[in-house]
N, C-alpha and C positions, 0 to 999 in steps of 0.2 A: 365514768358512770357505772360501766358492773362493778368496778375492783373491790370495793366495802363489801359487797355479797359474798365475794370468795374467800375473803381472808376471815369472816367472822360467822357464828352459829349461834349460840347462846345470843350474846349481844346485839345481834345485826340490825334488828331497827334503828338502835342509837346510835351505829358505827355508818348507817345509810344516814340517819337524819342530823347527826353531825358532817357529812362529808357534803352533805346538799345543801346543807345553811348557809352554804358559801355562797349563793347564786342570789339568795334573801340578803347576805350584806351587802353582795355586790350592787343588787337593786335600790337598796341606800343610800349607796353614793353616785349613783349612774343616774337615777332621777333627776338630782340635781345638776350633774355635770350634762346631762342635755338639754336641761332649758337652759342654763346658762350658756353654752356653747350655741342654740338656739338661736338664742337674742341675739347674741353679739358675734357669731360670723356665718348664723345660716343654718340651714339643715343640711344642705351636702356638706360642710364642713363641720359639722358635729356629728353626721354618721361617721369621717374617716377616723376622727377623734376614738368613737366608741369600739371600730376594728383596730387601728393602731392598740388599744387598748386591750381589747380582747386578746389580739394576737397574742400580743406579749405574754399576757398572764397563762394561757392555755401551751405557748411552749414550757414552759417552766412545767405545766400539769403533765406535758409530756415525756420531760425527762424525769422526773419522778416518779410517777405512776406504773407500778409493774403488779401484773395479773400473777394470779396463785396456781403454779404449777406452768408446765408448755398446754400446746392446742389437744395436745392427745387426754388432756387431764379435762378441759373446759370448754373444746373443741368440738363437741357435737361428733357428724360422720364428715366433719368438713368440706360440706358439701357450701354451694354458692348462698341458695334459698334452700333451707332444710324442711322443707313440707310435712316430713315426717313426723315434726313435732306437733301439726293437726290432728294426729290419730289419739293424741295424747285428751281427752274432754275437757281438762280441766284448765289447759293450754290454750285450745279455742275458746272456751268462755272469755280468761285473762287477755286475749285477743281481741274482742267484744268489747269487754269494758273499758281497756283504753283507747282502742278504738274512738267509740261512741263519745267517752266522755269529753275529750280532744277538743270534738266540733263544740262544745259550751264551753268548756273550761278557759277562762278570761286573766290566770295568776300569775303566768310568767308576764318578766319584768319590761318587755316593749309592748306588749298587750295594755298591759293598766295602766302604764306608764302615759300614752295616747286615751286611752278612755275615761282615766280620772280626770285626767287636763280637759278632755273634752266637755266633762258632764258638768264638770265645774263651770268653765265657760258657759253650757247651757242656763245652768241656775245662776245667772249674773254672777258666780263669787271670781273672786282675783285668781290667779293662772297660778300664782304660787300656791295656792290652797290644795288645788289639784297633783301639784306636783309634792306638794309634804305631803299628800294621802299615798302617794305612790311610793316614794320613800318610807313612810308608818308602815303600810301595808307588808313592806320586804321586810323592813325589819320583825316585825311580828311572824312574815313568815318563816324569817328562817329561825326563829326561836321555837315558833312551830312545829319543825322537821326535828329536830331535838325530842321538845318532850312527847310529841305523836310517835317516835320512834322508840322513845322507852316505853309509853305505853304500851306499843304493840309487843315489846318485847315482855310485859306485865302482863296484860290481858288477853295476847292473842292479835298474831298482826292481820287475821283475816278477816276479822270481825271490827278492828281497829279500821280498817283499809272502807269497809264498809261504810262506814261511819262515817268516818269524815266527806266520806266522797256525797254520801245521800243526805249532811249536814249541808254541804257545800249547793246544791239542789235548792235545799230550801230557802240555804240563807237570800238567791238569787230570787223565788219567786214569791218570799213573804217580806223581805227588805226592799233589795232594788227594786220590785215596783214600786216599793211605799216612797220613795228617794223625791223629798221635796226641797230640802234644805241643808244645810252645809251638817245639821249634826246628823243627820240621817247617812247622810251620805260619808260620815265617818265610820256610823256604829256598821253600816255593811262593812268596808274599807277592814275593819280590825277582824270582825266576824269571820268573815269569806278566806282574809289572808291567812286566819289561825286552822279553818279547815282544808284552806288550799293545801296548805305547807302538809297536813296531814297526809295527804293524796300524793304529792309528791313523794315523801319518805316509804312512806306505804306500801306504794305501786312497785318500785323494785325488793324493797325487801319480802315480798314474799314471792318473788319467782323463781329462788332457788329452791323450794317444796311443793315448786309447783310443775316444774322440770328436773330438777337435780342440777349439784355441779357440774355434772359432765354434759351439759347441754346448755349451760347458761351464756355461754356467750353467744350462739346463734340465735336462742331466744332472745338476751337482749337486745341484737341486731334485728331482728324480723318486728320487734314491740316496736322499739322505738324509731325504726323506719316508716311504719305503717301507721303510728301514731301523728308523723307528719303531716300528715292526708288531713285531720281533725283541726292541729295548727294552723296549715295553710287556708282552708275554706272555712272553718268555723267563726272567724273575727270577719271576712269580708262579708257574709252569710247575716251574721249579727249589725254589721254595719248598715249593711243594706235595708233594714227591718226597722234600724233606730232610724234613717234620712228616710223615710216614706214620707216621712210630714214635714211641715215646714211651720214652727222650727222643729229641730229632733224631736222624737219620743221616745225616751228610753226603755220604755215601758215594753215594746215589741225584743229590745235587744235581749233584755232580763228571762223572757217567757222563753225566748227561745235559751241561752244559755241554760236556767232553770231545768225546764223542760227535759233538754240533752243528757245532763247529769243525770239527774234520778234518772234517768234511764237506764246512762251508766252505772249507776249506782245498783239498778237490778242486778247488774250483771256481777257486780261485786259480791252483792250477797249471796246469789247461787253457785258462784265460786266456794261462799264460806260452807252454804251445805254441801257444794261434792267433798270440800277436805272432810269436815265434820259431822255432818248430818244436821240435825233441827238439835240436838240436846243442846243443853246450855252449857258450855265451856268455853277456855282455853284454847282457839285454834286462830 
């Protein structure tokens, strides 16, 4: 997950949203292989299916993947929890925004993967409908994480990072509420995934300018540690707001993800003023 940031400068958006597009193929084909596995031998035996799976592929990530330079080069003061890099403002803000956005963000691929299949079922359509949204949606995001990556590296991954994350806000509280019908609940599905993907690629490529190399790997530890927090309570949080009624209302889930984001999404943008200021550029 750091190693694209160390090894590139010029290019790093496209070197982070080519190396993340893996997880939008992989959500492609993993849609499918869990309803299928589903039906036909269960859900504990299509989670072991999807870790047998995982495993495999993340050793092979193992033995290949090497960081740029020793700990002394990307190492921080190699310390356990580096606090230090609080004193940094522009480091808590980026702490803030992924933080925050976490608790709403819905794009990783067991997330939608459950909530498209759900919402599908709520709108009477077939359970496979659900699951090719979930499948569309990875694919487009990880085509996503590509050209959102070259853009940032075009336009400015701070302002890029903005964007998408406060695109991704709206698309949740001006679509998914509106979600009545199977084409509704596609044009979110495409929309959301193409700004997801954005936010994904985004969010690491600019934290090497926002730390430096010589601190990016404790940074990336304390980010996406703490971005957990968001992961784990943000879908039960949402869940719990869509089951008030009976039947579901999606309607609560959407406001709150929505809601979340943009928030996040402030926090992106004040990031782009401490790098830049208010001009109009390049940052």
């Amino acid at each position: 997950m750091g190693a694209p940031q160390q090894w590139f400068s010029e290019r790093r958006g496209l070197a982070v949203g080519l190396a993340f597009c893996g997880s939008g193929v992989g959500g492609l084909v993993i849609s499918n292989i869990c309803n299928a596995a589903i039906r036909t031998v269960g859900y504990r035996w299509a989670l072991r299916i999807v870790g047998i799976i995982i495993f495999v592929l993340l050793s092979f990530a193992t033995c290949f993947v090497r960081p740029f330079g020793d700990i002394k080069k990307t190492g921080g003061r190699g310390k356990i929890i580096n606090w230090y890099l609080f004193k940094n403002p522009m480091f808590t803000v980026m702490f803030f925004h992924g933080l925050i956005t976490t608790f709403g963000y819905m794009n990783n691929e067991l997330t939608s993967f459950f909530f498209y299949i759900a919402h599908a079922d709520a709108l009477q359509l077939d359970s496979w409908i659900g699951t090719n949204l979930s499948a569309i949606m990875s694919a487009i995001n990880a085509v996503s994480r590509v050209l959102t990556g070259y853009m940032g590296d075009k336009f400015g991954r701070f302002n890029s990072l903005f964007i998408c994350t406060f695109m991704c806000g709206v698309c949740c509280l001006t679509i998914w509420t509106n979600v009545h019908n199977e084409a509704t609940l596609w044009v979110f599905a495409i929309l959301y995934g193409f700004f997801g993907g954005g936010y994904v690629a985004l969010f690491p490529a600019v934290q090497p300018q926002v730390v430096g190399l010589e601190n990016i790997s404790p940074a990336i530890g304390l980010l996406y540690t703490t971005n957990t927090f968001g992961y784990l309570f943000g879908t039960p949080v949402a869940t719990t707001l869509i089951n008030k009624t009976t039947p579901p209302t999606y309607l609560y889930g959407a406001l709150w993800a929505g809601a979340t984001i943009i928030v996040g999404s402030l926090f992106a943008g004040w990031l782009r003023i401490l790098k830049g200021g208010f001009k109009f550029a390049k940052i």
